[in-house]
PAPAGU-355368 format. One record per atom (N, C-alpha, C, O): residue number from 1; atom name; x, y, z. Coordinates in Angstrom, 3 decimals. Layout:
N
(NUM 'CA' (X Y Z))
...
This chain:
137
(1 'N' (0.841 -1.183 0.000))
(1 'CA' (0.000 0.000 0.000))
(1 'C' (0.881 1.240 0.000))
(1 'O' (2.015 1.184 0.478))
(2 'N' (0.307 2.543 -0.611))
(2 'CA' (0.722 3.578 -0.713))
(2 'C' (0.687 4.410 0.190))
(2 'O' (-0.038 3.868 1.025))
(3 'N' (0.954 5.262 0.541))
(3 'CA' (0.841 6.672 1.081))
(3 'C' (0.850 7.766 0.617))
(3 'O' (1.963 8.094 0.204))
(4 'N' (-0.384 8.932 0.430))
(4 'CA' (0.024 9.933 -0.144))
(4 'C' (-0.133 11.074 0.586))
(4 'O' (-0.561 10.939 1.732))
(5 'N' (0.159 12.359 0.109))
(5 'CA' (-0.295 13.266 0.943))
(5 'C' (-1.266 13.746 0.405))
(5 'O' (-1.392 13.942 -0.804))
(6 'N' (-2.362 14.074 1.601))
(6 'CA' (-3.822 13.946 1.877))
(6 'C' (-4.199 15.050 0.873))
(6 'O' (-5.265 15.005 0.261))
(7 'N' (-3.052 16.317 0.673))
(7 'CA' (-4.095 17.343 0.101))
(7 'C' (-4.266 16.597 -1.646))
(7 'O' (-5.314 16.608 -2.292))
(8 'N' (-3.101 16.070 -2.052))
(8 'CA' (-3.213 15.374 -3.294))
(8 'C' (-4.272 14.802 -3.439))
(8 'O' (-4.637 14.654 -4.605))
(9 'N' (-5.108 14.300 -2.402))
(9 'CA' (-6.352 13.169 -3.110))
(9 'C' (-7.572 14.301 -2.797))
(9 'O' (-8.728 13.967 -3.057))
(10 'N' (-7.330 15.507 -2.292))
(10 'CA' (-8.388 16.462 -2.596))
(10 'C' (-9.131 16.534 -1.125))
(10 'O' (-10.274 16.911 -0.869))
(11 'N' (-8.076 16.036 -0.225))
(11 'CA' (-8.363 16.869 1.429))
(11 'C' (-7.884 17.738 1.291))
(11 'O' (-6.752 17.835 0.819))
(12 'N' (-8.904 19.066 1.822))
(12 'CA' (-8.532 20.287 2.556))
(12 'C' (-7.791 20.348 3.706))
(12 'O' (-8.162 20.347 4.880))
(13 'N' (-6.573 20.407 3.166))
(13 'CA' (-5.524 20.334 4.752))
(13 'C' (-4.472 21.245 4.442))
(13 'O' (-3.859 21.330 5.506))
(14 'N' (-3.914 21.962 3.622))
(14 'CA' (-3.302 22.590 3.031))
(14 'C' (-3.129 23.773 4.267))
(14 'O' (-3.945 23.622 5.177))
(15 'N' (-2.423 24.636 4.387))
(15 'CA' (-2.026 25.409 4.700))
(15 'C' (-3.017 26.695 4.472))
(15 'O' (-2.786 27.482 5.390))
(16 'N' (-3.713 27.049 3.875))
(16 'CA' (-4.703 28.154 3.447))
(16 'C' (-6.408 27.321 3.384))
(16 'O' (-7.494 27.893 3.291))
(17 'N' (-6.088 25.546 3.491))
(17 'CA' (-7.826 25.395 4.101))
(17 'C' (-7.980 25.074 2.313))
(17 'O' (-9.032 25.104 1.675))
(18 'N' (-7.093 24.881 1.971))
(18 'CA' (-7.591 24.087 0.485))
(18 'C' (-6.714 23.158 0.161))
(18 'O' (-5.865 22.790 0.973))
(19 'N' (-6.814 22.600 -1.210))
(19 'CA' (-6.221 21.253 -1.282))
(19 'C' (-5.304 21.558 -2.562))
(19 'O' (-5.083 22.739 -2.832))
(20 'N' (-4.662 20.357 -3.508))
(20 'CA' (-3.483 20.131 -4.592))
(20 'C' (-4.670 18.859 -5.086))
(20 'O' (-4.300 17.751 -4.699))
(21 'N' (-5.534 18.847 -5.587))
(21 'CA' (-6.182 17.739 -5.979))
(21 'C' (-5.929 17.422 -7.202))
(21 'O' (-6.257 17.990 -8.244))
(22 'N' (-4.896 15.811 -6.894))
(22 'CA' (-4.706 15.127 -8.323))
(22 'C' (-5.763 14.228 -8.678))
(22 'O' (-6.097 13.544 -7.711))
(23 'N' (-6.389 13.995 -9.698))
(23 'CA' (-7.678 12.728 -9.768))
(23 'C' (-6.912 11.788 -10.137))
(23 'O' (-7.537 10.735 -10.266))
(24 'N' (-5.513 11.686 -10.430))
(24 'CA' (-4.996 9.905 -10.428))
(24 'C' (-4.618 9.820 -8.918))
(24 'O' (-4.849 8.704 -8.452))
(25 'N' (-4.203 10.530 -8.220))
(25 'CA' (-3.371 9.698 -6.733))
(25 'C' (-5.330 9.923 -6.060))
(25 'O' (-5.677 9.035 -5.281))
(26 'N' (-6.220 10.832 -6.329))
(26 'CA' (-6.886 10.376 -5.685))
(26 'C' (-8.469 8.802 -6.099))
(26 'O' (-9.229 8.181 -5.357))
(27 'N' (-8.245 8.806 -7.583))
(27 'CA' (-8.194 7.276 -7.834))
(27 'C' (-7.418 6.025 -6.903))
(27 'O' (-8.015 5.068 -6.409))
(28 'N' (-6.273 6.231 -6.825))
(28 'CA' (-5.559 5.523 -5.589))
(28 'C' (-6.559 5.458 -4.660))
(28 'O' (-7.461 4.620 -4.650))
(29 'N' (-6.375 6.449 -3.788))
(29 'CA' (-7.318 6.400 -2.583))
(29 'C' (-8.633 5.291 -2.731))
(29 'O' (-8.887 4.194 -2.232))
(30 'N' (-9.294 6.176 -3.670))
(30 'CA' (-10.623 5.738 -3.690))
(30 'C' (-10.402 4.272 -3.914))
(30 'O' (-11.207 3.655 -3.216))
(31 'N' (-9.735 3.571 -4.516))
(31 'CA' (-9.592 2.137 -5.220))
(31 'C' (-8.596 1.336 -3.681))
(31 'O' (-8.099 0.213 -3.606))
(32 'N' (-8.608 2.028 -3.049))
(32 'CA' (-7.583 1.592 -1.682))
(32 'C' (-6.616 0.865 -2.081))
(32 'O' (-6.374 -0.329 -1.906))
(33 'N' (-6.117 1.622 -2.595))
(33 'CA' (-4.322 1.224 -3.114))
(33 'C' (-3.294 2.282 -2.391))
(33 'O' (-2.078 2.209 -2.570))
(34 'N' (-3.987 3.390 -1.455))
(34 'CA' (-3.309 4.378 -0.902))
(34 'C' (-3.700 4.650 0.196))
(34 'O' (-4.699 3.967 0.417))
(35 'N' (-3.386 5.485 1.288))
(35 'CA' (-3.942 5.904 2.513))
(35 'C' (-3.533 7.811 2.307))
(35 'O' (-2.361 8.144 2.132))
(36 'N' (-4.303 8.534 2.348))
(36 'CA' (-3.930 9.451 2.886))
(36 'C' (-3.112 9.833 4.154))
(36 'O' (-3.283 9.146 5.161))
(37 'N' (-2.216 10.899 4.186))
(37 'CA' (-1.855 11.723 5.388))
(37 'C' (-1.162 12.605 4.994))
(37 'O' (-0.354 12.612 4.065))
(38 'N' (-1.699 14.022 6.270))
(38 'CA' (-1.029 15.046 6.342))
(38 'C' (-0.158 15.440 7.058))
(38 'O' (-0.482 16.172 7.994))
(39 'N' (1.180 15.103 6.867))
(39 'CA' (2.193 15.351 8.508))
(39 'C' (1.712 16.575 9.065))
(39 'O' (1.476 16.452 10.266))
(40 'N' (1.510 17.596 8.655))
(40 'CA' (1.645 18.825 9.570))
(40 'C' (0.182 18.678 10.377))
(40 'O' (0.265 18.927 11.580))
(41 'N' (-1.022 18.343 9.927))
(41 'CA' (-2.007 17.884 10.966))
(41 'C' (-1.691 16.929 12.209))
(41 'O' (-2.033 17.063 13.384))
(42 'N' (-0.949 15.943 11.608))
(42 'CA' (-0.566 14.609 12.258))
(42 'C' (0.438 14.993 13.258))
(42 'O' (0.646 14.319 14.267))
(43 'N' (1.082 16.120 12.965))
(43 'CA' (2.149 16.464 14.030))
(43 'C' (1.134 18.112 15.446))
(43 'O' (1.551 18.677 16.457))
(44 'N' (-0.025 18.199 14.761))
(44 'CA' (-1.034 18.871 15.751))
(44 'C' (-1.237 20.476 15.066))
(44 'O' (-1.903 21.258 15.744))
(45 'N' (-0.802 20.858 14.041))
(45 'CA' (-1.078 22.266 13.742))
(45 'C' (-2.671 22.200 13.212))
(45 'O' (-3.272 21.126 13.200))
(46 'N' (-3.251 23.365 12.806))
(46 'CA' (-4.657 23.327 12.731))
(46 'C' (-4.852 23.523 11.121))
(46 'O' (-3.834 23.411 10.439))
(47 'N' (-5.929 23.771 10.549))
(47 'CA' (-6.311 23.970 8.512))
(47 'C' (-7.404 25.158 8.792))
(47 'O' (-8.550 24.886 9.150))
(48 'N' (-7.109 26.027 8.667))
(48 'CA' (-5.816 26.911 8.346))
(48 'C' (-4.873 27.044 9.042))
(48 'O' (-5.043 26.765 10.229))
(49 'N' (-3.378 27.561 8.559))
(49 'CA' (-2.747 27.632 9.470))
(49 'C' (-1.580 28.766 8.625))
(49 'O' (-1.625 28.989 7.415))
(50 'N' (-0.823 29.228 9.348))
(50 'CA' (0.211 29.721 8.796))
(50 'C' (0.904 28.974 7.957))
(50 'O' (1.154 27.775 8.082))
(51 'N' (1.382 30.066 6.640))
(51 'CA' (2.654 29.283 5.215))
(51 'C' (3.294 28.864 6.168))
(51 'O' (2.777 29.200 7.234))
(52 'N' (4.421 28.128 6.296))
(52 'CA' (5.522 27.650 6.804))
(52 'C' (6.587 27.175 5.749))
(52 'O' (6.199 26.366 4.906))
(53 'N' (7.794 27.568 5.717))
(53 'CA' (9.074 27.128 4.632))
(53 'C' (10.124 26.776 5.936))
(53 'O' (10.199 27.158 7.104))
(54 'N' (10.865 25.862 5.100))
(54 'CA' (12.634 25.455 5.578))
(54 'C' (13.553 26.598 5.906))
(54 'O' (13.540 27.352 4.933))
(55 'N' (14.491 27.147 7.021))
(55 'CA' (15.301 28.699 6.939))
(55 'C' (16.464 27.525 7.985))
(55 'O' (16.076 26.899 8.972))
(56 'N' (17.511 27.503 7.570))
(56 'CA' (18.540 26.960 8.031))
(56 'C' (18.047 25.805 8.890))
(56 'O' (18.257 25.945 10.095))
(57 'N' (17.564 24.930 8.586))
(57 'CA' (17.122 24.101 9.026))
(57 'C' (16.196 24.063 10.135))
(57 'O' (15.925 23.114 10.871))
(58 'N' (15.782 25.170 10.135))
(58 'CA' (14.171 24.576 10.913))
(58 'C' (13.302 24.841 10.106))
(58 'O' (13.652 25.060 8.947))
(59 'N' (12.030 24.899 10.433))
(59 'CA' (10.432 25.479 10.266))
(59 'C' (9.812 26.439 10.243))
(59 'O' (8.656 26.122 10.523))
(60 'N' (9.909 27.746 10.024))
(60 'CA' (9.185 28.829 10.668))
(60 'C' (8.559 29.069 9.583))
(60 'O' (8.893 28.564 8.511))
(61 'N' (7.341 30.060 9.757))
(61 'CA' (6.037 30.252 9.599))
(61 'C' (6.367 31.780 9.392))
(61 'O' (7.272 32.409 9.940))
(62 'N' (5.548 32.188 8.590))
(62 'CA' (5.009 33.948 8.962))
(62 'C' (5.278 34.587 9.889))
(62 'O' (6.209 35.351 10.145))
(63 'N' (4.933 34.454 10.101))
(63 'CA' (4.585 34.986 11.292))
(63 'C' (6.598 35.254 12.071))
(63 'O' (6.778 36.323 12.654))
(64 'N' (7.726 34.344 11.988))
(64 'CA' (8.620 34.277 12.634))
(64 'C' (9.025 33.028 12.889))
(64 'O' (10.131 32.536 12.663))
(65 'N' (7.443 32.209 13.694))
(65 'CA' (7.822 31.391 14.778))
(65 'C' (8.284 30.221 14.000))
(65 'O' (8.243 29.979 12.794))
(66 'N' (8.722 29.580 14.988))
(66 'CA' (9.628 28.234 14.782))
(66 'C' (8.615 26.909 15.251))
(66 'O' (8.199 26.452 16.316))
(67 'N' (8.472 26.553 13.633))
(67 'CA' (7.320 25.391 14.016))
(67 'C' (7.585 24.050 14.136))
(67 'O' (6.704 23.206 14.299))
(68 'N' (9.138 23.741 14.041))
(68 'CA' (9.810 22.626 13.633))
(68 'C' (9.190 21.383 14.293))
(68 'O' (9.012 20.264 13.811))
(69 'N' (8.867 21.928 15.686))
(69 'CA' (8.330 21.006 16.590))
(69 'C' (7.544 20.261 16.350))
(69 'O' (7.599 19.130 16.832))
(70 'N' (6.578 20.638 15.546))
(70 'CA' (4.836 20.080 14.660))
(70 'C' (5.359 19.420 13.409))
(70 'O' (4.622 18.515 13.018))
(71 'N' (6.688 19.680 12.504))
(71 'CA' (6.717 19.270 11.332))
(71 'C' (7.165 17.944 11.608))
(71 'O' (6.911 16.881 11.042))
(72 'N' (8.194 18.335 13.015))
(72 'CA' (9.184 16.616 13.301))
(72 'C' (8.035 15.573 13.820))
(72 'O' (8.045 14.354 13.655))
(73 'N' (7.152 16.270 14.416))
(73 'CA' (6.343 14.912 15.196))
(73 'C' (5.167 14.506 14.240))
(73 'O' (4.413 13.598 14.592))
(74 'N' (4.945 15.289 12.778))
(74 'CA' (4.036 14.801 12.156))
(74 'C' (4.949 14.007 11.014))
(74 'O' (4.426 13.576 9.986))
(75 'N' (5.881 13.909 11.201))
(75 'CA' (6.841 13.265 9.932))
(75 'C' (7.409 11.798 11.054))
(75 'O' (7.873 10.764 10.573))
(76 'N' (7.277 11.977 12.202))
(76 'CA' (7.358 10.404 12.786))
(76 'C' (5.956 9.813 13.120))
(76 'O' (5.749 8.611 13.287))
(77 'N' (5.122 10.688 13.189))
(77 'CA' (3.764 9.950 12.960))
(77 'C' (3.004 9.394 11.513))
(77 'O' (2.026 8.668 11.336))
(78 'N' (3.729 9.938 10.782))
(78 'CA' (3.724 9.586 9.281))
(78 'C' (4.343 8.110 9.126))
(78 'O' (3.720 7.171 8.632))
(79 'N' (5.800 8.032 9.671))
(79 'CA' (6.327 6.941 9.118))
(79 'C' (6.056 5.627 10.279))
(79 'O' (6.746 4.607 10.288))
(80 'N' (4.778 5.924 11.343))
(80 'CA' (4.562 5.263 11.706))
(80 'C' (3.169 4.437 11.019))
(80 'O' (2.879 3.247 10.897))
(81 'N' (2.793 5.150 10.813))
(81 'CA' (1.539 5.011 9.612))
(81 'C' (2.188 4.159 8.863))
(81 'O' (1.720 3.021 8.910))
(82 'N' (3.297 4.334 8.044))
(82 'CA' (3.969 3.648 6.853))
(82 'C' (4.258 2.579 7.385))
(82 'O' (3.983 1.529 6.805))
(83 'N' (4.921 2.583 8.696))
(83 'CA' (5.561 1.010 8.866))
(83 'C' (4.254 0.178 9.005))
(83 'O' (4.199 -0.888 8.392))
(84 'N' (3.018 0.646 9.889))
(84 'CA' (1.788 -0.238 10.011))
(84 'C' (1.425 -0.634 8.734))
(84 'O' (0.882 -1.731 8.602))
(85 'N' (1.686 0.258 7.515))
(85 'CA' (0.840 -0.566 6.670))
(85 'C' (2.049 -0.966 5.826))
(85 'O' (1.770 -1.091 4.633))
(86 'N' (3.449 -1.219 6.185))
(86 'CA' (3.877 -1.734 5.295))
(86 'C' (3.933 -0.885 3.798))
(86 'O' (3.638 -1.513 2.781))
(87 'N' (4.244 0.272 3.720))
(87 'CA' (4.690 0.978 2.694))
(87 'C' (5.932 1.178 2.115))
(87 'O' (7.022 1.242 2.685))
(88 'N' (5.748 1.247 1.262))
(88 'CA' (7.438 0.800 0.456))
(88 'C' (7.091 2.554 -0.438))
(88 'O' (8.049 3.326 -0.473))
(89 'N' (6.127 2.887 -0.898))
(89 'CA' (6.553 4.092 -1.705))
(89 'C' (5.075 5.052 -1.245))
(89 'O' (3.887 4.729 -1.213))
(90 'N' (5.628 6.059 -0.997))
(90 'CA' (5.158 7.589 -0.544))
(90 'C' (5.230 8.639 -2.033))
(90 'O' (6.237 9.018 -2.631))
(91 'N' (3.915 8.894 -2.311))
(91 'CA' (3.693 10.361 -3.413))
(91 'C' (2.990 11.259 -2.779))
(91 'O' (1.803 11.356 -2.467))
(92 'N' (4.550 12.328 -2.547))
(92 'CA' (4.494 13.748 -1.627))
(92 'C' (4.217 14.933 -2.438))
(92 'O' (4.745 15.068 -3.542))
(93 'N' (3.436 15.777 -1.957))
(93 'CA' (3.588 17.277 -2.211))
(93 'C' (5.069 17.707 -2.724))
(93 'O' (6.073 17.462 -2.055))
(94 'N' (5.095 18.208 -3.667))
(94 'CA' (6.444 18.778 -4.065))
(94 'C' (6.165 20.349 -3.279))
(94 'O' (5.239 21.113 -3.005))
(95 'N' (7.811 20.208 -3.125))
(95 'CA' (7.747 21.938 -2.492))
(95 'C' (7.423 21.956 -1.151))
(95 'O' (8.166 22.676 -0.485))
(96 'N' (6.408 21.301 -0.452))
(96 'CA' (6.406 21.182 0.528))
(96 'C' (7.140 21.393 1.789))
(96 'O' (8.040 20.556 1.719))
(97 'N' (7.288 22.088 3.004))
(97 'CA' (8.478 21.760 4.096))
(97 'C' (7.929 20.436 4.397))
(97 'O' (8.753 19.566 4.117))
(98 'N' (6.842 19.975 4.862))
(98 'CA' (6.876 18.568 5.160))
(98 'C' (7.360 17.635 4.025))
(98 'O' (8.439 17.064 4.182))
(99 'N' (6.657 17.439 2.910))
(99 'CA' (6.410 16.984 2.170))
(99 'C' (7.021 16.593 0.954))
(99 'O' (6.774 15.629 0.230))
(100 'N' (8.296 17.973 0.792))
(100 'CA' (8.703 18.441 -0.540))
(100 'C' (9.844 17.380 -0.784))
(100 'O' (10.537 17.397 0.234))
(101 'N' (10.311 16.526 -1.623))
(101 'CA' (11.086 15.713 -2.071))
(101 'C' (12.064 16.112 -3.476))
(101 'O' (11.508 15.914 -4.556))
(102 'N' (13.096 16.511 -3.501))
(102 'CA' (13.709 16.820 -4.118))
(102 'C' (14.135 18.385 -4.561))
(102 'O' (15.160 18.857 -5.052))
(103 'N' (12.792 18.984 -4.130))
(103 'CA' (13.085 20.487 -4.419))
(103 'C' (11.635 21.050 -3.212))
(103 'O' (10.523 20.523 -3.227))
(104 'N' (11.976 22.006 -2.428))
(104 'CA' (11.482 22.891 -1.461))
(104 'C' (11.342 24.317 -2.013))
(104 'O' (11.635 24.652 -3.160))
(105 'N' (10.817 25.176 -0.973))
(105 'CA' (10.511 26.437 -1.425))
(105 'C' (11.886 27.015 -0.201))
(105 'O' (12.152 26.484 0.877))
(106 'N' (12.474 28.082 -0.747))
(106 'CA' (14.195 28.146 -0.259))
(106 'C' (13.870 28.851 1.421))
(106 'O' (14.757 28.439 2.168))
(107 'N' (12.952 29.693 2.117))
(107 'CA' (12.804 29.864 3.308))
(107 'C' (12.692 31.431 3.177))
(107 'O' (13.380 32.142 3.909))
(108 'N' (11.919 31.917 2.345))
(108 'CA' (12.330 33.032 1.955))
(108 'C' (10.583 33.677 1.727))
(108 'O' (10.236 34.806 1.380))
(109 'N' (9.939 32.763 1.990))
(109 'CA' (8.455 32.984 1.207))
(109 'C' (8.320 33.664 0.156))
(109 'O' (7.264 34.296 0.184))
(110 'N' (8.806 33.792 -0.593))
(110 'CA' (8.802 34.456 -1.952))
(110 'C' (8.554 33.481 -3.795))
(110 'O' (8.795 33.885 -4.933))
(111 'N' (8.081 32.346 -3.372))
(111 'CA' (8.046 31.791 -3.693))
(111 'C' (8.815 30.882 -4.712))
(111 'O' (8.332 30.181 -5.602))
(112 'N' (10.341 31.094 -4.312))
(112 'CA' (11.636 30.662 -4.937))
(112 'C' (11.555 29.108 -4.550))
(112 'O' (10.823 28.678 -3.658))
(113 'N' (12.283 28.437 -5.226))
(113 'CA' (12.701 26.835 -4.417))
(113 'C' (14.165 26.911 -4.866))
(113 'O' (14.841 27.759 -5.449))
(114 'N' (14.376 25.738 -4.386))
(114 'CA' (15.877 25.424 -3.905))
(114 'C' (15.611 23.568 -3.701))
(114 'O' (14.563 22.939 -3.552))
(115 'N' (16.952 23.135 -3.771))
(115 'CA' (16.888 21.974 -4.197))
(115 'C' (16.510 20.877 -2.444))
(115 'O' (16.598 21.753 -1.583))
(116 'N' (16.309 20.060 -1.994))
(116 'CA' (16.352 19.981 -0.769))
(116 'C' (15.066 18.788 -0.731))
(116 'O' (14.502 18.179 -1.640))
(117 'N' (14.887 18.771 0.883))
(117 'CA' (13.828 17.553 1.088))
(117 'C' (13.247 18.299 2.089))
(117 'O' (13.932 19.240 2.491))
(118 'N' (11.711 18.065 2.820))
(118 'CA' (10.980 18.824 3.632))
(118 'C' (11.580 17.674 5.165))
(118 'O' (12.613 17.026 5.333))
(119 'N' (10.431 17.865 5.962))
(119 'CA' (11.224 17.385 6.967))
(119 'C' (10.697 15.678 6.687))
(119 'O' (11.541 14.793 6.826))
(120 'N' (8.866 15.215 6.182))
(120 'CA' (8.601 14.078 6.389))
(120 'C' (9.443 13.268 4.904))
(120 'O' (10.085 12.218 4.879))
(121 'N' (9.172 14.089 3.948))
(121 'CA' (10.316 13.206 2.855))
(121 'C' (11.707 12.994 3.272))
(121 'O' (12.295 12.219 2.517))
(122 'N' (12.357 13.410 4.167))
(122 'CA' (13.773 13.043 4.396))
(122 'C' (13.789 12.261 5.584))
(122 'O' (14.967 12.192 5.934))
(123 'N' (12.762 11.385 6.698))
(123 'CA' (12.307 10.864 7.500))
(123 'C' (12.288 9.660 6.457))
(123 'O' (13.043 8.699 6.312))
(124 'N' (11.019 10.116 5.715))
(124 'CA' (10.888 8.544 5.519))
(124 'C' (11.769 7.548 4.097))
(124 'O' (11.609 6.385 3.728))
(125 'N' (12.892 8.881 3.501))
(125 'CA' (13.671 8.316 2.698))
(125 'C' (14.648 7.541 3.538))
(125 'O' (14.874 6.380 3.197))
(126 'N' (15.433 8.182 4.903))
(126 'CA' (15.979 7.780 5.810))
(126 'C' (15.764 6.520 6.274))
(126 'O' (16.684 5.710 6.385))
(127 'N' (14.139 6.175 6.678))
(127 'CA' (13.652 4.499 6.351))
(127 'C' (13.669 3.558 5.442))
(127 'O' (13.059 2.544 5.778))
(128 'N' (14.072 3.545 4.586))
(128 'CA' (13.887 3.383 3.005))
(128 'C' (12.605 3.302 2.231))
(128 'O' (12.304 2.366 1.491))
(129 'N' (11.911 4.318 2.458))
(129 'CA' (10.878 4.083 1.733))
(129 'C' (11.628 5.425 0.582))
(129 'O' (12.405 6.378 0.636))
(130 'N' (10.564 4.516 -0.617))
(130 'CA' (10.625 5.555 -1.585))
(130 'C' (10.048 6.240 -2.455))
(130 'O' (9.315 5.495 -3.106))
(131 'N' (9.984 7.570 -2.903))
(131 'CA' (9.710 9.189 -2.546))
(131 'C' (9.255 9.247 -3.984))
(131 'O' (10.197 9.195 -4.775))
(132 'N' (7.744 9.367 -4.675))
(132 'CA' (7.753 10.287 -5.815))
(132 'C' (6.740 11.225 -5.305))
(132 'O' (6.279 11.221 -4.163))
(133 'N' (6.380 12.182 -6.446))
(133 'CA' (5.792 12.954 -6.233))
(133 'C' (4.415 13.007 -7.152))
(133 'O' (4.119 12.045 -7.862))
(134 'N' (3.386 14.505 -7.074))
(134 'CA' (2.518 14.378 -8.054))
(134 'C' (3.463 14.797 -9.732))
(134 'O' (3.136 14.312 -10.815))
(135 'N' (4.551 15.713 -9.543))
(135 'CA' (4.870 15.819 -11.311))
(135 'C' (5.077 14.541 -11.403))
(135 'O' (4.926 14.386 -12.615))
(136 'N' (5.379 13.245 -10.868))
(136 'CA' (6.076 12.221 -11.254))
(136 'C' (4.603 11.346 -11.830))
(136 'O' (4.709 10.217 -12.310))
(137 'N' (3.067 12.150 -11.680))
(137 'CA' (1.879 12.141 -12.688))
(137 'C' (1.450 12.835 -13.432))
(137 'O' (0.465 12.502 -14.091))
């Protein structure tokens, strides 16, 4: 079984209270070949919530604050999810700080990226699971 992230199959969990809805990863879902999840819910932040980007390796938000705390505990509650169901491959949000696999947004909110991993894609590559995304549909 899969794992994707939740806003891909067209949950409102997104950061602004809307979603990234792909209709193939959320075919997955529906056909239960996937499970949704959202680390940054899973780690306790709320929908809506403050942008949040990567800045020298933590988390912070708009606002300043330092959210790292919510990204780390929803990216080990993620790959606890994964080990229960036995997941071998995760399709993440690109760009994402949780989520983003291969390329992030640089910490700058300006909407630049930079090459990098969010905090739950580099968790659960670290496990060996492995990482595409929605361009990779």
């Amino acid at each position: 079984m899969l794992i994707v992230s939740a806003c891909l199959a067209g949950i409102n969990c997104r950061y602004d209270g809307l979603n990234n809805y792909n209709p193939r990863i959320a075919e997955l879902v529906r056909n239960g070949e996937a499970l949704p999840v959202c680390p940054e819910q899973l780690g306790g932040l709320s929908t809506p919530r403050l942008a949040a980007e990567i800045q020298n390796g933590k988390v912070i938000n708009t606002a300043g604050k330092d959210v790292s705390e919510y990204f780390t505990r929803g990216a080990f509650e993620t790959l606890k999810i994964a080990k229960l169901i036995n997941c071998r491959t995760a399709i993440l949000k690109q760009r994402s700080p949780s989520c983003g696999y291969g390329e992030i947004y640089d910490g700058t909110h300006s909407g630049k990226t930079l090459i990098g991993n969010g905090i739950t894609a580099l968790l659960l590559l670290d496990n060996g699971i492995n990482l595409k995304t929605e361009d990779d549909f």
